[in-house]
C-alpha positions as CSV (number, residue, x, y, z in Angstrom):
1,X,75.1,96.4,87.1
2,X,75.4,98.4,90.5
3,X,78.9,95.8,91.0
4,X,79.8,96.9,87.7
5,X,79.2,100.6,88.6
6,X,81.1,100.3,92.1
7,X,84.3,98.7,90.7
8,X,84.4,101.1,87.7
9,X,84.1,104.2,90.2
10,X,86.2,102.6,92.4
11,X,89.5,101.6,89.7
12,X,88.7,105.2,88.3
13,X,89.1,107.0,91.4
14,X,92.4,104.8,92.0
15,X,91.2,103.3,95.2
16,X,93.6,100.2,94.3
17,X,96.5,101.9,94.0
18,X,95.4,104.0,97.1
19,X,95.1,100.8,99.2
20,X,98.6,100.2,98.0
21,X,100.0,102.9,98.9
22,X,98.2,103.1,102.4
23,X,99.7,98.9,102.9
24,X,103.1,100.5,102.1
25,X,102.8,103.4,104.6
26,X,101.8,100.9,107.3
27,X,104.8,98.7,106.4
28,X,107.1,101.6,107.0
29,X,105.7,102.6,110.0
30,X,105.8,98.7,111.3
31,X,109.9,99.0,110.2
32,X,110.3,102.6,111.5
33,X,108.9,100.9,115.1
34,X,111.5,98.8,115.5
35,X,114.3,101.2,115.6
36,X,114.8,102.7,119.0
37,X,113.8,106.4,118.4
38,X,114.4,109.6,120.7
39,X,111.0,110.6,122.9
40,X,110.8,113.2,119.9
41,X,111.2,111.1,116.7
42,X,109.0,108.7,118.3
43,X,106.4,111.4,118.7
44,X,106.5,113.1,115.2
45,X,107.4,109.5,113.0
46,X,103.8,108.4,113.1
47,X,101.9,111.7,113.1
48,X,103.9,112.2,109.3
49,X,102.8,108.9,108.6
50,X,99.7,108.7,109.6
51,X,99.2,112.8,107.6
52,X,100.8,111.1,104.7
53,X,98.1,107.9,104.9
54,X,95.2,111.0,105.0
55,X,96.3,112.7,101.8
56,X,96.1,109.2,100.1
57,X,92.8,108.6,100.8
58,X,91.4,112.4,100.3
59,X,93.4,112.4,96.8
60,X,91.5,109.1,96.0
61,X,88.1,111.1,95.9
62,X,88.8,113.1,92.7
63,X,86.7,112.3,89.4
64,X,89.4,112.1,85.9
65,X,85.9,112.9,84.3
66,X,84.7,116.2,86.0
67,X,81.6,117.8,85.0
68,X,80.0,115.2,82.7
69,X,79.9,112.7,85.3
70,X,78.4,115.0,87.9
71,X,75.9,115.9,85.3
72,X,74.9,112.0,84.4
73,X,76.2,110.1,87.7
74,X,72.8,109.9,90.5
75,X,74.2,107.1,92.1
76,X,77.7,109.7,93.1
77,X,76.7,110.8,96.5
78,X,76.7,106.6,97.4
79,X,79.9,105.9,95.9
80,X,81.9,108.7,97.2
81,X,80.6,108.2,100.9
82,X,81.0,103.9,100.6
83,X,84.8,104.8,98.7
84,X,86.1,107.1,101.6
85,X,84.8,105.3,104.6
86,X,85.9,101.9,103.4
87,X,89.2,103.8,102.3
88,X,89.3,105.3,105.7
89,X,88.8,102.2,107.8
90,X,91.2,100.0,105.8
91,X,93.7,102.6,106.6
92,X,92.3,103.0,110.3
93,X,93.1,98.8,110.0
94,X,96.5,99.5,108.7
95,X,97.8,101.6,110.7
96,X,96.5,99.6,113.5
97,X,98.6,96.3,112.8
98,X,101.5,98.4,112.0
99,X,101.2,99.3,115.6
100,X,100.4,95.7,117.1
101,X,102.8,94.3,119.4
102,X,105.0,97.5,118.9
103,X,106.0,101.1,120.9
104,X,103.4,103.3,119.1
105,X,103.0,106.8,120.8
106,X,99.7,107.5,121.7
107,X,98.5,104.3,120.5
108,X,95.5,102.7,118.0
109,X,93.4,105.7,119.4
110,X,95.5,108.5,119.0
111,X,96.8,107.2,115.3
112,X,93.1,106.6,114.2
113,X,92.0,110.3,115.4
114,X,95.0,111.9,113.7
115,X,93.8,109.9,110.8
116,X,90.5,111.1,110.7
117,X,91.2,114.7,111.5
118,X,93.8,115.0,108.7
119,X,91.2,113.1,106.4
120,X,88.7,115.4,106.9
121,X,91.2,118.7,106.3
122,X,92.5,116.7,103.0
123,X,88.7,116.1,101.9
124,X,88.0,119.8,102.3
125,X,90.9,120.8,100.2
126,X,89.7,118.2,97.4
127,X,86.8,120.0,97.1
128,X,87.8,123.4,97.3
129,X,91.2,123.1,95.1
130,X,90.8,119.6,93.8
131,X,92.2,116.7,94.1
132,X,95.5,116.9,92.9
133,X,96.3,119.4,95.9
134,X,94.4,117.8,98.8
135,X,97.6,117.3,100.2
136,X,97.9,121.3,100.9
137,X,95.9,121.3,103.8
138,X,97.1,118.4,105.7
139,X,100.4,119.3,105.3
140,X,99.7,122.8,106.4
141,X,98.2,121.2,109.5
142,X,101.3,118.6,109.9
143,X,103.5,121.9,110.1
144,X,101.3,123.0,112.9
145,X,100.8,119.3,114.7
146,X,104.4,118.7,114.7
147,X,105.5,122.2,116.1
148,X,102.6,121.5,119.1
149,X,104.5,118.2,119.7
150,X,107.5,120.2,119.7
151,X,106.3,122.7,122.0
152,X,105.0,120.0,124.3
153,X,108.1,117.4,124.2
154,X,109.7,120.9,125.8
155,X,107.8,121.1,128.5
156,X,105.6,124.0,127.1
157,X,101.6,124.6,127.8
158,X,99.5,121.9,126.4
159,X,97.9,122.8,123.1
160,X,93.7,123.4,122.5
161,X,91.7,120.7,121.6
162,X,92.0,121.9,117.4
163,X,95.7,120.6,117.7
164,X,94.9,117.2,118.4
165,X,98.0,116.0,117.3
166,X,99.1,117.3,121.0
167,X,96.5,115.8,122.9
168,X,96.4,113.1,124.7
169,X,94.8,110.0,122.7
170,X,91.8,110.2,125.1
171,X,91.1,113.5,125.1
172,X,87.4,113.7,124.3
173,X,87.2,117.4,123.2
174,X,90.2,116.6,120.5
175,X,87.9,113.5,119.3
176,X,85.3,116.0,118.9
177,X,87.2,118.4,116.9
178,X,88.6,116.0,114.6
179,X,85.7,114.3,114.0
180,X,84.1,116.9,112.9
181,X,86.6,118.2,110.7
182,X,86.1,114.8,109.5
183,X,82.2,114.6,109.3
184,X,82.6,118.0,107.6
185,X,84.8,116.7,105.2
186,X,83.0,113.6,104.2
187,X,79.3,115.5,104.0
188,X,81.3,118.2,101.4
189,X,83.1,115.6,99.0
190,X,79.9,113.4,99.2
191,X,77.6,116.2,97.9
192,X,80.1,118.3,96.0
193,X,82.5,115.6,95.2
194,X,86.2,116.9,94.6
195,X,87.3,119.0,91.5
196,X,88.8,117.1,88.9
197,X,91.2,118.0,86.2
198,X,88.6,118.3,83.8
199,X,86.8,120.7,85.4
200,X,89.3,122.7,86.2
C-alpha cells in the first residue's frame, strides 16, 4: 500500500517526466561543454541551465488535485519532502556527470549550490503562486545572477554572498545563503505543499 501511494503521488506530480527533462538538461549542458565558449558564455551557459533544472523540480511539487487531497492526504508532508530531495539529488547527479571530464566553471560545487539556491527560490514561488509559475522566481534571480557574472567578468566589485551565482564555488557564506533559501523552501512546500490548479 504505502508503494502504491509513493508511485501514485510520484506519476501525479510528474516526477517521471521531471527526471526526463532534468536527463535532457544534463545532456545539453554535456554538448554545450564541448564547444569552446568565450570566458563569458562559459560563465552564464551553466548557471541558465542549472536555473532551468531548478524550475523543473520546484514545478514537480504541485498537486492536479488541490484542496481535497490536502484535506484527506496525512501521509503529504512525507511525500513532498522524499519527492523533492530525491528530485533534487538526481539532478545534483546530473548535472554532475554532465560536468565529468569536461571545462565546467566553478565546478560540481558551484553547479550543485546554484542548484539548490534556485530550488529553494522556485519552491517558494510554488507555494505562494503555484506551481505553474514557480519558474517566476528563479528566473527573476537568473536576471540578477547573470548581470553579477557580468559585472564580475568586467572586472567590477565582487557581489554579496545572496548572489551566489558570483561567488566563488567555495565560498562558505554563499553555501549558507543558498542553503537556506533552500531549507526554507523545502520546510514551506513540505507543510504547505504548492497551489494547484484546483485550488486556485
Amino acid at each position: 500500500m504505502t508503494t502504491r501511494l509513493a508511485v501514485l503521488y510520484l506519476v501525479s506530480r510528474r516526477v517521471p517526466a521531471a527526471f526526463a527533462a532534468v536527463i535532457a538538461v544534463g545532456a545539453a549542458l554535456r554538448l554545450a561543454l564541448i564547444w569552446d565558449w568565450d570566458s563569458y558564455g562559459a560563465l552564464q551557459l551553466p548557471f541558465v541551465l542549472e536555473t532551468g533544472c531548478a524550475t523543473v523540480i520546484a514545478a514537480a511539487i504541485a498537486s492536479p488535485f488541490g484542496d481535497p487531497e490536502r484535506a484527506t492526504g496525512r501521509r503529504l508532508p512525507v511525500l513532498r519532502l522524499s519527492a523533492t530531495l530525491a528530485l533534487t539529488c538526481g539532478t545534483a547527479a546530473a548535472l554532475a556527470a554532465a560536468g565529468t571530464g569536461a571545462h565546467l566553471v566553478g565546478g560540481f560545487l558551484g553547479a550543485a549550490r546554484n542548484l539548490v539556491g534556485g530550488t529553494g527560490i522556485g519552491l517558494a514561488c510554488a507555494v505562494v503562486l503555484g506551481g505553474g509559475m514557480a519558474w517566476t522566481g528563479p528566473a527573476a534571480y537568473m536576471v540578477i545572477g547573470t548581470y553579477s557574472l557580468y559585472a564580475v567578468w568586467h572586472g567590477g566589485a565582487a557581489s554579496g554572498p545572496w548572489i551566489w551565482p558570483a561567488r566563488p564555488p567555495q565560498d562558505l557564506g554563499a553555501w549558507l545563503c543558498a542553503g537556506l533559501v533552500f531549507a526554507a523552501g523545502v520546510a514551506l512546500s513540505t507543510v504547505r505543499g504548492a497551489r494547484g490548479q484546483a485550488a486556485d
